[in-house]
C-alpha positions in Angstrom: -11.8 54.1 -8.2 -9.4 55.9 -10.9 -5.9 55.9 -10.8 -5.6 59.3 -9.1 -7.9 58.0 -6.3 -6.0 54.9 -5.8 -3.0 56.6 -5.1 -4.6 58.8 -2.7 -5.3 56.4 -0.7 -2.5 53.9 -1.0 -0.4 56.6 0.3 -3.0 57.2 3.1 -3.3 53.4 4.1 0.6 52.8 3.4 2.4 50.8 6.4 5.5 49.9 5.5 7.4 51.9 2.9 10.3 51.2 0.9 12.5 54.9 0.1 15.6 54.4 -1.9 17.6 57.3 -2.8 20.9 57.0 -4.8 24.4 58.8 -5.0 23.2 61.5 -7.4 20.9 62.9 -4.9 22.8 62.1 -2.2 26.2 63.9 -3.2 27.3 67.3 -4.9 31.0 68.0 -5.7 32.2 68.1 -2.3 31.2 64.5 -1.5 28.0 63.6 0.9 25.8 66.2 1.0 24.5 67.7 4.5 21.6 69.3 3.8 19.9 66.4 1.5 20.6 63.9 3.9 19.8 66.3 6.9 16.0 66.6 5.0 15.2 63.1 3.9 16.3 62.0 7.9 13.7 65.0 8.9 11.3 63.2 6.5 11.7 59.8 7.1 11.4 60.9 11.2 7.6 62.4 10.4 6.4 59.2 8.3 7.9 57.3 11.3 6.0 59.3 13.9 2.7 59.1 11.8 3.1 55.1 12.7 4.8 54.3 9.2 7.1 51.7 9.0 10.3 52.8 6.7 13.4 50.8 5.2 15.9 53.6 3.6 18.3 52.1 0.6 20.9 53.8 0.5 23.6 54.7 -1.9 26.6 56.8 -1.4 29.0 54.6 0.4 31.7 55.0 -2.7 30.9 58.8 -3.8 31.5 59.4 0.3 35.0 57.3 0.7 36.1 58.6 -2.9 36.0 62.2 -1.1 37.6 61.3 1.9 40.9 59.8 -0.4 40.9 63.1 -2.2 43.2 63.4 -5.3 45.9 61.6 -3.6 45.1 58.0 -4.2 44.0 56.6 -7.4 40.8 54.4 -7.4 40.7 52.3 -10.0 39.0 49.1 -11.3 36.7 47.0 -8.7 39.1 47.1 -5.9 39.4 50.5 -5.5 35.6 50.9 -5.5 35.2 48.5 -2.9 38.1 50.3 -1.1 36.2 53.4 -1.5 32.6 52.1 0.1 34.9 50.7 2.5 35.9 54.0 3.7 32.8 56.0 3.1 30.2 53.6 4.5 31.1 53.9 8.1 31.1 57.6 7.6 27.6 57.5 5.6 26.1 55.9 8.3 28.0 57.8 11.3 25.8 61.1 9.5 22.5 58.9 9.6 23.0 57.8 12.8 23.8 62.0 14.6 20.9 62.4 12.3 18.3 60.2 13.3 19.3 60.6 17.2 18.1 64.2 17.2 14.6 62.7 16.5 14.9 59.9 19.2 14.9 57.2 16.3 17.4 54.2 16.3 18.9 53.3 13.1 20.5 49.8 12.0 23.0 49.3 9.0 22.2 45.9 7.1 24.9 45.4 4.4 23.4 42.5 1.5 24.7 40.3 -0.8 22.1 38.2 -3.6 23.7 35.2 -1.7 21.7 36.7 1.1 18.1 36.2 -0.4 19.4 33.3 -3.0 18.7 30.4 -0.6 15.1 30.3 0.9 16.4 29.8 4.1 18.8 32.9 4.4 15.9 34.7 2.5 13.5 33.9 5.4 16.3 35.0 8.3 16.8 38.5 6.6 13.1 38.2 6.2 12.6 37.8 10.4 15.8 40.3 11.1 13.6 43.1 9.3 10.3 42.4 11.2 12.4 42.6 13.9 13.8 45.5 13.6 10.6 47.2 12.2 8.7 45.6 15.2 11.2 47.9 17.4 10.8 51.0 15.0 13.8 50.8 14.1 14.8 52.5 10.4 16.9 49.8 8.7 19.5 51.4 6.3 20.0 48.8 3.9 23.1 48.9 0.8 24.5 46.6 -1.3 27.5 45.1 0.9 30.1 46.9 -1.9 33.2 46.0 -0.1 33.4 42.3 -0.9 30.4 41.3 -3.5 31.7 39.8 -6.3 29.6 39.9 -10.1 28.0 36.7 -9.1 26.7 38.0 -6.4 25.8 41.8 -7.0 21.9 42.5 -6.9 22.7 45.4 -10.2 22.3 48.2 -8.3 20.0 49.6 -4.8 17.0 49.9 -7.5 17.4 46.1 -8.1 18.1 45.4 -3.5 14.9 47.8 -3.6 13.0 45.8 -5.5 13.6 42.7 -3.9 13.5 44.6 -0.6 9.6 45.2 -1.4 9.1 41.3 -0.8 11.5 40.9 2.0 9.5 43.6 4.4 6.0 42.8 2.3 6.2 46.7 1.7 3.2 48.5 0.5 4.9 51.3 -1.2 8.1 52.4 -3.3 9.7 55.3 -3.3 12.4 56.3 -5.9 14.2 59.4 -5.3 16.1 60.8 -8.2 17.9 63.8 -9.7 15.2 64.6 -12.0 11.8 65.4 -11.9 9.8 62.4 -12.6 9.7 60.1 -15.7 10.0 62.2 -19.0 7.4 61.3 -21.4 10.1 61.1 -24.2 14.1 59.6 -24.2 15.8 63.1 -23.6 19.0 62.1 -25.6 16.5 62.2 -29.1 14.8 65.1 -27.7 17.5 67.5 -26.3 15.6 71.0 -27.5 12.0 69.7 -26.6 10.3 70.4 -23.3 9.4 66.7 -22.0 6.7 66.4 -19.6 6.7 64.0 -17.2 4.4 61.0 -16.9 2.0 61.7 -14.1 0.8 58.0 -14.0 2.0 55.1 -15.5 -0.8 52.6 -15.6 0.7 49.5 -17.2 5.0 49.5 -16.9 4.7 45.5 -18.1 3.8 46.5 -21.5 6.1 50.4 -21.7 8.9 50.2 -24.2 11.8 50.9 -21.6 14.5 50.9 -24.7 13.1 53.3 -25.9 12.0 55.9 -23.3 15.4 55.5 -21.0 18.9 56.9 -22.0 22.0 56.5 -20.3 22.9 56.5 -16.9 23.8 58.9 -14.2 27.6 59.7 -13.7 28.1 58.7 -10.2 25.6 56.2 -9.6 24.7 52.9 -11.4 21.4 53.3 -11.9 19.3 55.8 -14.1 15.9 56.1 -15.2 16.1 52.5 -17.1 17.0 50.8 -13.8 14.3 52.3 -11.9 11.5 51.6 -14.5 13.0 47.9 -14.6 12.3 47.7 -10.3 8.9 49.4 -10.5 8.2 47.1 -13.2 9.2 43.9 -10.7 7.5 45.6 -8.1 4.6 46.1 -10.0 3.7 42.3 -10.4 3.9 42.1 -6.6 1.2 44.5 -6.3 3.4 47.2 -5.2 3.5 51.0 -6.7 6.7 53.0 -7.2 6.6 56.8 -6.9 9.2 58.5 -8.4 10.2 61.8 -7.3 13.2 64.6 -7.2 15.1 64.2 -3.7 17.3 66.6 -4.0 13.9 69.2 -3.5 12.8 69.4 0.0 10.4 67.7 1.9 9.1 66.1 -1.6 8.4 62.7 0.1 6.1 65.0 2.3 4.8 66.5 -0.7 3.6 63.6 -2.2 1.9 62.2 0.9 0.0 65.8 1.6 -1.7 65.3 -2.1 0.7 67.3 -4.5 1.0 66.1 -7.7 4.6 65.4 -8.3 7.2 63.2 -9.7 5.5 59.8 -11.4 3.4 57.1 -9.8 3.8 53.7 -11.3 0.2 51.1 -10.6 0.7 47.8 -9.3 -0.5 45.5 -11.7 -4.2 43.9 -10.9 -3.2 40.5 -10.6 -0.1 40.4 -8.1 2.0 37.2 -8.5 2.4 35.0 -5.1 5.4 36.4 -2.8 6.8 32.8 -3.1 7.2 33.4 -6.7 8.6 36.8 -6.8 11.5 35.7 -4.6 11.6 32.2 -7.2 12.1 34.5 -10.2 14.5 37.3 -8.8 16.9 35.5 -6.4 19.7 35.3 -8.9 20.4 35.3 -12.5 19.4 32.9 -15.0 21.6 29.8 -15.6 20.6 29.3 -19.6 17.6 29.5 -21.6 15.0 27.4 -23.1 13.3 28.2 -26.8 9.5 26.8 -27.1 7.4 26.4 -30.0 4.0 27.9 -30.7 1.6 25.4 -29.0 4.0 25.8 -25.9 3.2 29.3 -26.0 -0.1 29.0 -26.0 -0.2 26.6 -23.2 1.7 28.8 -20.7 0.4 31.9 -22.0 -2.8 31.4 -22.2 -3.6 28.2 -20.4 -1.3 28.1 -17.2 0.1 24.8 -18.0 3.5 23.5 -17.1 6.1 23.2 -19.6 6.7 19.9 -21.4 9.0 18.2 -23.0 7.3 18.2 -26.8 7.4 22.1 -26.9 11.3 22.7 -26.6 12.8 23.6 -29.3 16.2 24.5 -27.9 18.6 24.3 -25.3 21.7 26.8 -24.4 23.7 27.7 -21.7 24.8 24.9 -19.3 22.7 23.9 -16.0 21.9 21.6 -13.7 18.6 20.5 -12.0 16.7 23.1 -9.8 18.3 25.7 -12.2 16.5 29.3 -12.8 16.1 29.4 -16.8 14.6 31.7 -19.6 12.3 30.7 -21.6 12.3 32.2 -24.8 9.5 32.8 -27.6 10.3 34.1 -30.7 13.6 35.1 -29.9 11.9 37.2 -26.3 12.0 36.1 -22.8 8.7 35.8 -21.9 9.0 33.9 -18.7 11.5 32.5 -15.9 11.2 28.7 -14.2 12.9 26.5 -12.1 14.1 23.6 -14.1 13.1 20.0 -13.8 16.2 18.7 -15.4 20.0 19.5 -16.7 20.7 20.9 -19.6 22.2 18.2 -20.9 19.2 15.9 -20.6 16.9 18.6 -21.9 19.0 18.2 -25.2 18.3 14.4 -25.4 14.3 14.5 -24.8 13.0 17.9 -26.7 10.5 17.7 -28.5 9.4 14.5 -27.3 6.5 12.6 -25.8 6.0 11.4 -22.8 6.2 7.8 -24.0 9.6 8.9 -25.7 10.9 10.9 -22.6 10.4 7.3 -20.9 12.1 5.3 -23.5 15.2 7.7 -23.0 15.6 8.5 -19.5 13.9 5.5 -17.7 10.3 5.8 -15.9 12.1 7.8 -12.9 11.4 11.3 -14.9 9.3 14.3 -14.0 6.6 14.7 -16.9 7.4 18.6 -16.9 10.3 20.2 -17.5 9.3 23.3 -15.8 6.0 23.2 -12.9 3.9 26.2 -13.6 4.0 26.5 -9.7 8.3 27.3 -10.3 7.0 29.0 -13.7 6.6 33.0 -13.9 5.3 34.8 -16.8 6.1 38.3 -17.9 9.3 38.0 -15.7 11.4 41.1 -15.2 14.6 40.2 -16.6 
């Protein structure tokens, strides 16, 4: 089955579908707008009433609340953001909510923080709130909970809640909607007087230079092209595809499912990683990194092993046990882990045996620093 074919029927076979749309489609210069929101509601109701189960991302929230202040109040720095999504969230979802009713669908605002997914136990009651909620045919509008999240705590941006949404409703398909057409073929910004095409497939995202396609990023939003690749790319190792495609056009999600060939698809890769370790490797930031040698390299790379002691080279940042680190070969991150030990006591045994670890810490050690169960390769950082 070729790429073209697989798509096909992925998008036949598709249950439960993650759609994310950000403030550049969402908004014009006079805030929300009606008729875009009015179309991917209309949309949303027919995938829903052809037994599909949908969770919508949503952006907007500050775009829609910066238009209700007007030019009379200033918003400036973090707090007036948060001010802003403050003020236009309950009016985004007042317009979803008229919207949805005239097609008999209920709809359900879920706000997230990372500090929602970062514990496995709050990952697992958001995980049972959604199958709840899909189980009722409810359409969960899900955003990034603007008005309080601190930096610690922000997910990026909805591509990056998207992403990790995939694993939380065990989705089968992504959809990115954009302002542009697709994904250009070429970095527009070194190309301004060419006529890009766009990508029609993109069979392997772990290996495309995303530097050096992407450019920039939108004016009201977060995200851009860059950030989107980056989610498909996570997505991809769950054995998820992304579609990317214009939503400011009309019926384009319906498009795309009636066979046109629009916007970009993005394959899954062929050897999905576990769910467990998606949610390992994504749940928060890294807390430092860890530089290996060659013969470590080889042994994660291209053996699965664990990571030892003997094949650290270096140590930075500072962490505790339990930790998410980097680990970093020639200078690239080639893989995140959950970490056996502190950083301090990394610093003391690397580059050691066993025998040595033991001479240093006592018998009551772990013999590797990092399990290749709490170890994932080609990470998406």
């Amino acid at each position: 089955m070729n790429t073209a074919e697989q798509k096909i029927k992925t998008l036949e076979t598709a249950k439960c579908i993650i759609i994310k749309v950000g403030s550049a489609v969402l908004t014009d210069e006079n805030g929300l707008s009606f008729p875009v929101l009015e179309n991917l509601v209309s949309q949303i109701a027919y995938l829903h009433k052809q037994g599909k189960k949908v969770c919508l991302v949503s952006s907007g929230a500050v775009a829609a609340g910066k238009k209700v202040l007007g030019n009379e109040f200033k918003i400036e720095g973090l707090a007036g953001k948060q001010g802003a999504a403050a003020i236009g969230q309950g009016r985004l979802m007042r317009e979803y909510e008229e919207l949805f009713q005239k097609h008999n669908i209920l709809c359900a605002q879920i706000l997230l923080t990372r500090d929602d997914v970062r514990s496995r136990e709050r990952f697992l009651n958001a995980k049972n709130t959604f199958q709840q909620l899909l189980q009722w045919n409810v359409v969960p509008i899900v955003n990034e909970n603007d008005t309080v999240v601190i930096h610690e705590l922000k997910f990026g941006d909805n591509d990056a809640l998207a992403s990790l949404l995939c694993n939380i409703v065990e989705a089968d398909l992504s959809i990115n909607l954009t302002s542009t057409k697709g994904v250009l073929a070429k970095n527009p910004l070194q190309y301004p007087n060419e006529d890009i095409p766009i990508m029609e497939f993109i069979e392997d995202i772990q290996n495309l230079n995303l530097d050096e396609l992407c450019g920039g990023k939108t004016s009201v939003g977060t995200g851009g092209m860059f950030s989107k690749l980056f989610s498909a790319r996570r997505t991809a190792q769950l054995g998820v595809p992304t579609l990317i495609i214009p939503g400011k056009v009309p019926n384009i999600i319906l498009q795309a499912f009636q066979g046109e060939k629009i916007g970009t698809w993005i394959c899954p890769t062929k050897s999905p990683i576990s769910r467990r370790k998606y949610w390992l490797a994504y749940r928060t930031d890294t807390q430092g990194t860890i530089t290996i040698d060659d013969g470590a390299y080889i042994a994660l790379n291209e053996k699965g092993k664990s990571l030892l002691p003997g094949g650290i080279i270096n140590i930075e940042g500072n962490f505790g046990v339990g930790a998410l680190v980097a680990i970093l070969y020639n200078n690239k991150k080639i893989a995140v882990g959950l970490s056996n030990y502190t950083s301090n006591d990394l610093k003391k045994i690397k580059g050691l045996s066993r025998i040595e670890v033991a001479a240093i810490l006592g018998n009551a050690h772990y013999p590797e620093v990092i399990h290749r169960d709490n170890l994932l390769l080609h990470a998406a950082i």
